[in-house]
FIMILO-502484 format. One record per residue: residue in three letters; x, y, z of N, C-alpha, C, O, CB in turn. Coordinates in steps of 0.05 Angstrom, whole numbers, plus 5000, padded with zeros to 4 digits. Glycine has a CB too. Layout:
FIMILO-502484
ALAXYZXYZXYZXYZXYZ ...
This chain:
FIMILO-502484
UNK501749765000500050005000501850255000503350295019498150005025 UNK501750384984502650704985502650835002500550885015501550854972 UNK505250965009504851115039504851385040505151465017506851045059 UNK504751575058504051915067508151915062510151785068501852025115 UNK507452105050510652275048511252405067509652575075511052485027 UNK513252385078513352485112515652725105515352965111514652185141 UNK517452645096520452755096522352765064522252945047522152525119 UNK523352595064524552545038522352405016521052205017527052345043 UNK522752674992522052534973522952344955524652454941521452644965 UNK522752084946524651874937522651804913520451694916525451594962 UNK523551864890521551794861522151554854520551444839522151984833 UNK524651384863524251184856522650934877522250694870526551144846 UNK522151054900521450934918518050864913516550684920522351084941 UNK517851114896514251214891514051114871511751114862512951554889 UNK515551014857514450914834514150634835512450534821515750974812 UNK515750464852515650274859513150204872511850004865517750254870 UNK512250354892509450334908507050414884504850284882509450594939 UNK507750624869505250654853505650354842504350184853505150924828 UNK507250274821506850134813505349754819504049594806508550224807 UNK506349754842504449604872501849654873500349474867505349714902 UNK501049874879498350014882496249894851494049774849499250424883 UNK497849994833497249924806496149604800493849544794499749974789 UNK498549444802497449224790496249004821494248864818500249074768 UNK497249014839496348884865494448964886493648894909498248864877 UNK494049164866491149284887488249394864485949304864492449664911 UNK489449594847486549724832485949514813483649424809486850054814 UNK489049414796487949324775485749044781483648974772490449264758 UNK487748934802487348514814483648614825481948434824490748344862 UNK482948874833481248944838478748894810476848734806482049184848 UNK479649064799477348974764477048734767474948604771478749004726 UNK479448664765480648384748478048124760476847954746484948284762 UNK477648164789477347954807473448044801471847864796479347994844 UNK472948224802470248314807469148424793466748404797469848434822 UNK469948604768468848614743467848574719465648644712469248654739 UNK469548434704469648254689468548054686469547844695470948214688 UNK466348044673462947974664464247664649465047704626460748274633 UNK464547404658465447144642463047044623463446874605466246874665 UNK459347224630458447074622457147164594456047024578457146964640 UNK457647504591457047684567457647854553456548004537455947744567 UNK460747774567463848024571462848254575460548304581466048074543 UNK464648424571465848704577465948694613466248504629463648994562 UNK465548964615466049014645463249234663462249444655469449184646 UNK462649074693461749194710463549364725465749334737460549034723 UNK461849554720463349804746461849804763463349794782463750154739 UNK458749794777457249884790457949634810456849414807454649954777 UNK460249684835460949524856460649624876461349864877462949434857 UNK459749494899460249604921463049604944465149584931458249514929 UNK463549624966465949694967467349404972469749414979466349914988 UNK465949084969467548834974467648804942469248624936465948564995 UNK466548914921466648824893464448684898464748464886469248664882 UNK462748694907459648574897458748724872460348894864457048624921 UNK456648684861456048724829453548864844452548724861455648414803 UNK452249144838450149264859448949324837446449324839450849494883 UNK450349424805448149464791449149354759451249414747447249814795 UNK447649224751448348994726447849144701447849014681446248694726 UNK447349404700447749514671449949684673450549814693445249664658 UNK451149684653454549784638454349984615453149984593456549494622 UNK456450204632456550414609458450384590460750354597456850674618 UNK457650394564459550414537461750484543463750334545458950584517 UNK461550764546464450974555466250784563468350714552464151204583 UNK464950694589467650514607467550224596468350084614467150484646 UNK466950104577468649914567470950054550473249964553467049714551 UNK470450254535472650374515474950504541477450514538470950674490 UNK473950564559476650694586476950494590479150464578476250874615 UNK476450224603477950034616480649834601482749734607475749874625 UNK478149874575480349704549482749904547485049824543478749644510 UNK482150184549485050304552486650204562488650094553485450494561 UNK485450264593487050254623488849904623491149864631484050274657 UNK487249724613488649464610490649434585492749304587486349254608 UNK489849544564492249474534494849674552497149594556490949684489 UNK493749974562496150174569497649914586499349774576495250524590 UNK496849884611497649734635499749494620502149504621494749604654 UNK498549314608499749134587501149194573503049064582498649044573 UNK501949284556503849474547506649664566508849674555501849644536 UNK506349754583508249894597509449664615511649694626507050144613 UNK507749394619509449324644510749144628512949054636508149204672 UNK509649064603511148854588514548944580516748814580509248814559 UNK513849204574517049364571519149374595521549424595516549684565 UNK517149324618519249344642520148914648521848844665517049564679 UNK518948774635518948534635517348284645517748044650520548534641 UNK515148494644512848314669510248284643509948474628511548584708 UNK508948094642507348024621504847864643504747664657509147824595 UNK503048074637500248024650498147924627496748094616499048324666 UNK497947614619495747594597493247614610491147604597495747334581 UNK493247634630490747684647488847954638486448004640491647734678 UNK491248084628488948444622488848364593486948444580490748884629 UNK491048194579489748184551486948044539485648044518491448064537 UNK486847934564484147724560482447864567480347824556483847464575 UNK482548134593480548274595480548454564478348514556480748444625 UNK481848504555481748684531480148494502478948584482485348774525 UNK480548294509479648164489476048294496474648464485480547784491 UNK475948184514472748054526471948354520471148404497472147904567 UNK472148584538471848914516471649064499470649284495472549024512 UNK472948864486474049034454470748874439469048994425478748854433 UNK470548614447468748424430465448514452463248444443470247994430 UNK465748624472463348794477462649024462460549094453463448884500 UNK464649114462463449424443463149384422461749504407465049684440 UNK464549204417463849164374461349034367460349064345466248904355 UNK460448924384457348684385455248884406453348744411458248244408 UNK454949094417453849314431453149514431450949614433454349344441 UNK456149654427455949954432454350024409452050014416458850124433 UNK454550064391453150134364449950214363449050064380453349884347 UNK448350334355446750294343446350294315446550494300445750384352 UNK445649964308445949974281444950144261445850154239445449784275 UNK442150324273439850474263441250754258439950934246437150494285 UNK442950774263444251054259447551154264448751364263442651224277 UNK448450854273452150804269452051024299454451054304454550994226 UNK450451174320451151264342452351034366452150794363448851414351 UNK453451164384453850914413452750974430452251214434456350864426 UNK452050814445450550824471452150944494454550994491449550554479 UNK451150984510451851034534451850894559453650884577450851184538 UNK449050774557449350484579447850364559446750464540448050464616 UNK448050024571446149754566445849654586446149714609446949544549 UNK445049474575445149254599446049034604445948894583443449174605 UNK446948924619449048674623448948484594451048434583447848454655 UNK446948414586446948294562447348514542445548474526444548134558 UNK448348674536448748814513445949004502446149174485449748584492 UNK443448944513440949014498440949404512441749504532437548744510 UNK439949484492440549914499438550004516436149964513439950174468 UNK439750114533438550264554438650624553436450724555440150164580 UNK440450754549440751084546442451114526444350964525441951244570 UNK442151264512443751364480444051674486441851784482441451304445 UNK445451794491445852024499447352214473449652214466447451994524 UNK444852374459444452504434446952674430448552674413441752664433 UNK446452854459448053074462452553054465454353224465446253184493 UNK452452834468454952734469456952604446455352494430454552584485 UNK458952574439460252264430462652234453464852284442461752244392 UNK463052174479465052164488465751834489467951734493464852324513 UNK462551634482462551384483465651264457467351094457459151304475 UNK464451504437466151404413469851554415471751474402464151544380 UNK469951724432472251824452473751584455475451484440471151944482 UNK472851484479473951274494473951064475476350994476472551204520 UNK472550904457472550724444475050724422476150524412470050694436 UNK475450934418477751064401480450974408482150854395477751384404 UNK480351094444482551164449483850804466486150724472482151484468 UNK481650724468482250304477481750244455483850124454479850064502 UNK480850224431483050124413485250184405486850024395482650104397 UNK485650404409488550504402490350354412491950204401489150754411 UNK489950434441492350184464492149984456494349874450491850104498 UNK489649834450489849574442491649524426493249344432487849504432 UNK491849694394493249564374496449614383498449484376492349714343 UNK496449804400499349884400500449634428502849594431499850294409 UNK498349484446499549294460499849024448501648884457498349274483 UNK498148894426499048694417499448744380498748584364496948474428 UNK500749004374501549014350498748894331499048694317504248854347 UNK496349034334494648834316494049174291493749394301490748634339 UNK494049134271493249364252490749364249489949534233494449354226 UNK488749204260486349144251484849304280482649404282485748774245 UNK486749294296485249474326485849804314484250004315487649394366 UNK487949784307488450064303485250214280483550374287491950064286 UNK485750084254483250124241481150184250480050394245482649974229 UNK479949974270478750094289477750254304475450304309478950084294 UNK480950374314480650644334480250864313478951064317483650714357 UNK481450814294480951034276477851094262476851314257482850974255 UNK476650844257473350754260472050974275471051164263472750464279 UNK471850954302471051114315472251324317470851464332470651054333 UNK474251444309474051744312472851874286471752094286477051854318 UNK473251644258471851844244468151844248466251964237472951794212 UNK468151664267464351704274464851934284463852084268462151474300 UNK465952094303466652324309466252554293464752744295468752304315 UNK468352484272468252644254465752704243465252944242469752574238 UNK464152564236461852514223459552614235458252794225461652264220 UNK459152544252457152674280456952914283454953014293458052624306 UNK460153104272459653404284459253584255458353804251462853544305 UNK460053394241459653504214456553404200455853524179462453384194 UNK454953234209452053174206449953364227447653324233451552854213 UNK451653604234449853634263447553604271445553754273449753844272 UNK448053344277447053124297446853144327445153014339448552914295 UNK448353284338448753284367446553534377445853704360452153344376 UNK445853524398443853664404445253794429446153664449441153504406 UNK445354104426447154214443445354254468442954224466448354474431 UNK446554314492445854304519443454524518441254484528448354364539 UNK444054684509441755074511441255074492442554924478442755414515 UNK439555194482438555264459440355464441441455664451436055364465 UNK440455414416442055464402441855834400443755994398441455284378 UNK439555874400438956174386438756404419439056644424434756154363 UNK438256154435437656304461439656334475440256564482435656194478 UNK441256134484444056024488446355904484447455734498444055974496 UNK447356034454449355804447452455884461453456094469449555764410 UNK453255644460455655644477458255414475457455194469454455624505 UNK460655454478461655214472462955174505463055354521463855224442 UNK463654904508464354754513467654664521468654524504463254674499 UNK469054714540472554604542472054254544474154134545474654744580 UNK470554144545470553804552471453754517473453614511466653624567 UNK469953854500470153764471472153774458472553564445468753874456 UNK474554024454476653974449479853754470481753624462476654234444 UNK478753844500480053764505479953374510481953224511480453954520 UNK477753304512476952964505478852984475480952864479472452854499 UNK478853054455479053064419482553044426483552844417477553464396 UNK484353224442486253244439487553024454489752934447486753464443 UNK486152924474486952634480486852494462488952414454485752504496 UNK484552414450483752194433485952174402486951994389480352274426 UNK485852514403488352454375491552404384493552364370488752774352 UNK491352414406494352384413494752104422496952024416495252604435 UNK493451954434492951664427493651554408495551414404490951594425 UNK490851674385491251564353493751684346494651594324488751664329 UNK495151844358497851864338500451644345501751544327499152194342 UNK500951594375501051324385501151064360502850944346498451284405 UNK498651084364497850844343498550734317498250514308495850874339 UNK499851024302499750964271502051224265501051454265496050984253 UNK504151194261505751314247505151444222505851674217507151174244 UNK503351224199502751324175500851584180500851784165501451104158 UNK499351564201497151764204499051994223497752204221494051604220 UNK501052034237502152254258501452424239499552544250505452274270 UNK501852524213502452824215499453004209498953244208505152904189 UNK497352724205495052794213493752814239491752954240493952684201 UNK494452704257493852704279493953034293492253184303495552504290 UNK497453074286498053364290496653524289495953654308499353454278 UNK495953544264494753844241491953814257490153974251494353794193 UNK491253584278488353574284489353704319488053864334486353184279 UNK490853634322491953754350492554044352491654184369494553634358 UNK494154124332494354384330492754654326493254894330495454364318 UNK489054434309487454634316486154594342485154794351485654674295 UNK485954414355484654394381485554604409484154724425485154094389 UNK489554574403490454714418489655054411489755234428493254624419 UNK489055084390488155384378485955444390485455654402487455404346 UNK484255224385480855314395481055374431480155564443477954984388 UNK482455134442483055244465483855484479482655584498484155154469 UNK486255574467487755754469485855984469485856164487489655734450 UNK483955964445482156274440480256334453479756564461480956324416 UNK478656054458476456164480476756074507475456164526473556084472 UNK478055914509477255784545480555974559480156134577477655214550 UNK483455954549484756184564483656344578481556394566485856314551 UNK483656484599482456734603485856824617486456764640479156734626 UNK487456944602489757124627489157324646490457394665491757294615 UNK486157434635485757644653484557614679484657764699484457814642 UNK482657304674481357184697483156964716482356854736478757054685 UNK486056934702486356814714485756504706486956334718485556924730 UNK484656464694482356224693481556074670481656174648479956324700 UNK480755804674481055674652477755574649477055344657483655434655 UNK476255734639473055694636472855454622474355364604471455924619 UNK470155314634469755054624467055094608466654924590469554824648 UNK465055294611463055424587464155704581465555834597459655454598 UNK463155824547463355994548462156074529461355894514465256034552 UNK461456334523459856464489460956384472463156284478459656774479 UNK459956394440461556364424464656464422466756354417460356414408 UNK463656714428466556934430468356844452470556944451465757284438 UNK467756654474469556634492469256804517470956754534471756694480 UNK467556984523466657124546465456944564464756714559464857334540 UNK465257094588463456964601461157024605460557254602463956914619 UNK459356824612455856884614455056964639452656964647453956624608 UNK456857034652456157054682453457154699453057234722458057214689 UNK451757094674448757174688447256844694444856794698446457404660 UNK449056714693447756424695450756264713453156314715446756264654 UNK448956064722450755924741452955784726455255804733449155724759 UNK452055574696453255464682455255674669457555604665451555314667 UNK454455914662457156074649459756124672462256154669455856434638 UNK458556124690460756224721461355994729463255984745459356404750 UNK460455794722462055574738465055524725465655584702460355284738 UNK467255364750469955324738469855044752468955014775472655564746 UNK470854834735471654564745474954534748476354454730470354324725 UNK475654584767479454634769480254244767482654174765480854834815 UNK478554084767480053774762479553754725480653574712477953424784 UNK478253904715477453774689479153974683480853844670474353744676 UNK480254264683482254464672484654324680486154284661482054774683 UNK485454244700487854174713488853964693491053974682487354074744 UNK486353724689486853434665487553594643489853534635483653204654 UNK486753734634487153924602489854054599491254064579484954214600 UNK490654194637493454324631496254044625498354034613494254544664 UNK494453844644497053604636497353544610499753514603496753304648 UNK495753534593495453424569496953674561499353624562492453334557 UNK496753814557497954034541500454044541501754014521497154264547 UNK502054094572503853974584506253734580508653724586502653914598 UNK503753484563505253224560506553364524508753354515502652854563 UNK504353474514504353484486507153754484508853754466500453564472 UNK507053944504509254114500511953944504513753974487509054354520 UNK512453734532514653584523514853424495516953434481514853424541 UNK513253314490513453064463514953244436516553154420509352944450 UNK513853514438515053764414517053824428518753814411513254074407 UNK517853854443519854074457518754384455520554544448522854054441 UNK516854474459515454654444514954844486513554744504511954454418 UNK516355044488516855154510513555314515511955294533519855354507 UNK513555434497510755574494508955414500507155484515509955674470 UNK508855114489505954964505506654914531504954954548504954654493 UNK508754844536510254704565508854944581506854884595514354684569 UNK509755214579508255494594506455474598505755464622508155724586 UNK504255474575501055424574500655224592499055294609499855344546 UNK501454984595500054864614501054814633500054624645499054674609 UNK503754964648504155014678502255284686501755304710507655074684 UNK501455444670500355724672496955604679495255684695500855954637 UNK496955454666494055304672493555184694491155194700493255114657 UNK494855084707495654874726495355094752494155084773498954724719 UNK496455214744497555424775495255604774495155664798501155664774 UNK493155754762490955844758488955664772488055744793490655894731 UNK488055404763486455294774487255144794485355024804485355194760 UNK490255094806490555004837489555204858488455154880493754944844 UNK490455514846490655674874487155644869486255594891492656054876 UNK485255674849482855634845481255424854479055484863482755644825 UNK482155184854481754934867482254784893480654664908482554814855 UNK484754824896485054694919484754784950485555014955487054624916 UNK483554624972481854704990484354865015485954715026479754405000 UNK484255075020487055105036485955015071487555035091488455495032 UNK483454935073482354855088482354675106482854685130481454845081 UNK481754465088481654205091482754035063482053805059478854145098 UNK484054155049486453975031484153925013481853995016488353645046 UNK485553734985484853674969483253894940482254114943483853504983 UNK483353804924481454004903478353954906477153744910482153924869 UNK477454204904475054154905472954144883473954254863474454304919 UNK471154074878469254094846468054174839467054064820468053974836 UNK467154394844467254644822467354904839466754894863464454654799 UNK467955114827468455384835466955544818466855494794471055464835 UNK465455814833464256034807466956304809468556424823460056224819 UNK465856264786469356394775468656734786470556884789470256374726 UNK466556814788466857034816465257074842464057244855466557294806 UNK465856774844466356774876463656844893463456914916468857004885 UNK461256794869459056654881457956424895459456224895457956654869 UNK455856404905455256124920454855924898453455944877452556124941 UNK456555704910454955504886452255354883450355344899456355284881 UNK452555244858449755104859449654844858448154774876448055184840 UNK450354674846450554424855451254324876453054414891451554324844 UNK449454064882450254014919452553824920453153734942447353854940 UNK453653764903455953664904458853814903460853684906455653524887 UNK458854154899459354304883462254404905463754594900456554504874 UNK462654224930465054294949465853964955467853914970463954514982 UNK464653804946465753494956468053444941468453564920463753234953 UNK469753234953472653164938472152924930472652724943475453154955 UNK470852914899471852694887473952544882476052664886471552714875 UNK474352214872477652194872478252334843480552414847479051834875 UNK477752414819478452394799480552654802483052614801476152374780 UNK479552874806481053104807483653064824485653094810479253324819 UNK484053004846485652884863487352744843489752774846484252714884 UNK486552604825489152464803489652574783491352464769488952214793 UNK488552784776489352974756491153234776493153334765486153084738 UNK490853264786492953424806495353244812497253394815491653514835 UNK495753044815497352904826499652914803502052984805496052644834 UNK497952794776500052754747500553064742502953114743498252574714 UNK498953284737499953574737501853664751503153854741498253724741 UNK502453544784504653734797507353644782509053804776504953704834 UNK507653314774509453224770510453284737512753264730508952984780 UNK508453334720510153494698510053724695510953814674509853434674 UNK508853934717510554244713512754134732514654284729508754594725 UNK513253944751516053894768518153864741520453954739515953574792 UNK516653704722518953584707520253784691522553754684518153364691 UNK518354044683518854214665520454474672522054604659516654254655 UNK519354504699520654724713522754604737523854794747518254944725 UNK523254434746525254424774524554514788525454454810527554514778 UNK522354724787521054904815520154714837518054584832518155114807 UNK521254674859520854524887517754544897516954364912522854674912 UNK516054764888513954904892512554584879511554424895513755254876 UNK512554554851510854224843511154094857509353974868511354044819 UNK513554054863514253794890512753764913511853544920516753824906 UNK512454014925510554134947507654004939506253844951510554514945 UNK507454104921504554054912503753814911501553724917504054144889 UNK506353654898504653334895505353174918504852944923505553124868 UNK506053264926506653124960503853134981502852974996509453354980 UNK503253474974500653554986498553314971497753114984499753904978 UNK497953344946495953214937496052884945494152744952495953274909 UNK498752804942499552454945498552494978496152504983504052314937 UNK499652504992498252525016495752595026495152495048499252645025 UNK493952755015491552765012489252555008487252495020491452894997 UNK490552464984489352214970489052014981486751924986490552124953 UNK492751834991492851645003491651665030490451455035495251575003 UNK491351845051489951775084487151755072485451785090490152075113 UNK486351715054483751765051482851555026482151335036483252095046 UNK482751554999481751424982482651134982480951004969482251564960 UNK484350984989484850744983484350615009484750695031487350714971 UNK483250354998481350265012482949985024483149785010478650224994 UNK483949995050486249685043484849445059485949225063490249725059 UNK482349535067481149235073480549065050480948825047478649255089 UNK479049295030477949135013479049194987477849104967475249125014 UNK481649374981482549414955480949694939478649784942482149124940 UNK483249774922481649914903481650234918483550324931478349744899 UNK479250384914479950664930476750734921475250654903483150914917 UNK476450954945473450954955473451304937475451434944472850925002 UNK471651444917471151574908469251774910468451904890471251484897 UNK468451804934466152034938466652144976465852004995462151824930 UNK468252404980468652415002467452855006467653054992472152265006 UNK466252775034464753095033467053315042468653255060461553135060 UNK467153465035469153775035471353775059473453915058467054085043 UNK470653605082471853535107472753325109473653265131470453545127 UNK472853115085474452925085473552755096475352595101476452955091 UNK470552675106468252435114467852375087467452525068465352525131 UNK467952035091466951985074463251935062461551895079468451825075 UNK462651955038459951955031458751725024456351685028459452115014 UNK459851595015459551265001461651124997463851194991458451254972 UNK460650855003463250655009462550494980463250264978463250425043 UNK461450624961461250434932463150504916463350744913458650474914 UNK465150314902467750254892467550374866469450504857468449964892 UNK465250344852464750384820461550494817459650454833465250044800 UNK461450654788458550684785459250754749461450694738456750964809 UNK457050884737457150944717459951164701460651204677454751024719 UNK460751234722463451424722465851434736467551614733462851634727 UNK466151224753468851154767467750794757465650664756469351274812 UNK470450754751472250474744475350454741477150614747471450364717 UNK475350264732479150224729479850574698481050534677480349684705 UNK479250724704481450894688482251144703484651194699480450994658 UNK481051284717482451564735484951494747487051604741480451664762 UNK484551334763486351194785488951054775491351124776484550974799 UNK487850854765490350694749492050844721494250754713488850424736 UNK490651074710492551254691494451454707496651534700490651444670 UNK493151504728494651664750496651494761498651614768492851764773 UNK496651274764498951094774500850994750503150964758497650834790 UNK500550944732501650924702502951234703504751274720498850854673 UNK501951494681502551704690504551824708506451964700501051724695 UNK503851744738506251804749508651594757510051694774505651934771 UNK509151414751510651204752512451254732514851214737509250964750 UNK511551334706513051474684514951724684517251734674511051544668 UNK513851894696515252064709516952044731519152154727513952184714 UNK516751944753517651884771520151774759522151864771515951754786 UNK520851574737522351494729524551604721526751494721521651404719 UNK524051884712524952064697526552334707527952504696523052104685 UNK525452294730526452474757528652444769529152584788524952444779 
């Protein structure tokens, strides 16, 4: 089990324990209690022994888990350790969503089903199903060299493509009354192509030219230097709506995920200007986020410092908590500033007295502003094997590098 950082920081010591944490606790966790023998893919909805509490399965998270298992498979195989255990979960995933996710009536994906594959919610307004499905095949082809997974992942992104260019999607407000865009859309897209670029060499310098406008669209409307702030709605123009709760709201774990990515993509270029952009992001939505209170980031903020509105809108989820965790460690990597260090020490310590669960494995995901916990349920439609275990992958990588 991963321990509280007391004194000396030791990266190779932490990577060793993440990497522990990883395969002997979250993953052996799926592995043992997820994983459906009798109609594949995977249950998330567990309670905190891995009982099965609710038997329908969201799309999304078969395409995240098949990540989290090809990535996992893949990285440890390079260090010399070969788990066919996640390839078999990848099998059973990959051959859920291809026989499932779909609707044949209109080539869209679902959002949930039900244990047998038959459709339950199709969520109009979205494609993040075809996101994730993208981005676990991708891993897939790139963990057992198959070109036929890759095709695949590329499959679904051009449903992507297709979807925004049929406009098909049905935006959240009304178009004429409230139109508005969105930071989840480019920044899901810039994952997903940076995956697919992973994947296929022949395709990188397209991948790019698709990255490079994402980082643009970003750049123009969700930046704010003057606010400080990295808006997660905004007008077309990029202002804020601040006569409504949704224009003023700020999510500092979903900006924070966006500054890493940007972050990873400024190292991969050597490109100093992105590396800036997303330590500048990072440090905007920590002093914005994180609770000087009672520790941890909190989930969501109104970007002037109105009351919020959602009643969840001060609790510490785990997800943000691991997107802070991988963020302190590549502005550490980029800048040397002791200040990241600080930070992920704060956050790793935060996390560990609290989210991981060592009676029964795995890590508990819903805790109120004071650090009580709210629910002892392991998984649901939006926590499974990918926050957690990319955060332990993620920083294990780094850590290495340190």
């Amino acid at each position: 089990m991963t321990k509280r950082i007391t004194n000396k920081f030791s990266p190779a010591v932490l990577a060793a324990e993440y990497k522990d944490a990883l395969v002997n606790d979250v993953l052996t966790f799926w592995i043992s209690h997820g994983i459906d023998k009798t109609y594949g893919g995977i249950y998330t909805g567990l309670d905190r022994k891995g009982n099965i509490i609710e038997t329908d399965k969201s799309i999304w998270f078969q395409g995240r888990a098949l990540w989290t298992f090809a990535r996992a498979y893949e990285m440890l195989a390079l260090r010399g350790e070969i788990h066919e255990e996640y390839i078999d979960a990848c099998r059973s995933l990959s051959d859920f969503i291809e026989r499932f996710g779909t609707d044949k009536s209109d080539g869209r994906m679902y959002f949930r089903v039900a244990k047998d594959g038959k459709p339950v919610i199709k969520r109009i307004r979205y494609y993040f199903s075809e996101t994730f499905a993208a981005i676990g095949f991708a891993a897939f082809a790139r963990a057992v060299k198959n070109a036929d997974y890759e095709k695949k992942a590329f499959s679904y992104f051009n449903k992507i493509e297709a979807i925004k260019k049929s406009g098909a999607l049905v935006p959240k407000f009304d178009a004429k009354t409230r139109s508005s865009r969105s930071f989840g859309e480019p920044m899901i897209l810039l994952n997903t192509l940076s995956e697919l670029r992973l994947a296929s060499n022949a395709k990188k310098s397209f991948c790019e030219k698709k990255i490079d406008a994402l980082l643009k669209e970003i750049q123009t409307y969700f930046i704010r230097p003057d606010l400080q702030a990295v808006l997660e709605q905004c007008a077309p123009d990029g202002s804020v709506q601040s006569e409504h709760f949704e224009g003023r709201l700020l999510n500092p774990g979903h900006a924070i995920e966006g500054a890493w990515f940007i972050m990873k993509e400024g190292i991969l270029r050597g490109d100093e200007n992105l590396k800036a952009l997303g330590v500048r992001m990072f440090d905007w939505m920590w002093t914005r986020g994180w609770d000087k209170k009672y520790g941890g980031i909190i989930y969501f903020r109104d970007i002037e410092g109105k009351s919020g509105n959602e009643y969840w809108h001060d609790m510490k989820f785990w997800w943000p908590q691991c997107e802070a965790l991988i963020a302190s460690l590549y502005a550490y990597k980029i800048t040397g500033d002791a200040e990241y260090r600080k930070r992920f020490v704060l956050v790793h310590n935060y996390f560990h007295e609290r989210f991981p669960d060592e009676k029964y494995g795995e890590c508990f995901g819903y805790f109120h502003r004071d650090g009580t916990l709210s629910t002892d349920v392991k998984g649901n439609m939006y926590k499974g094997p990918f926050h957690i275990p990319r955060m332990y992958m993620e920083c294990m990588e780094l850590l290495e590098t340190i």
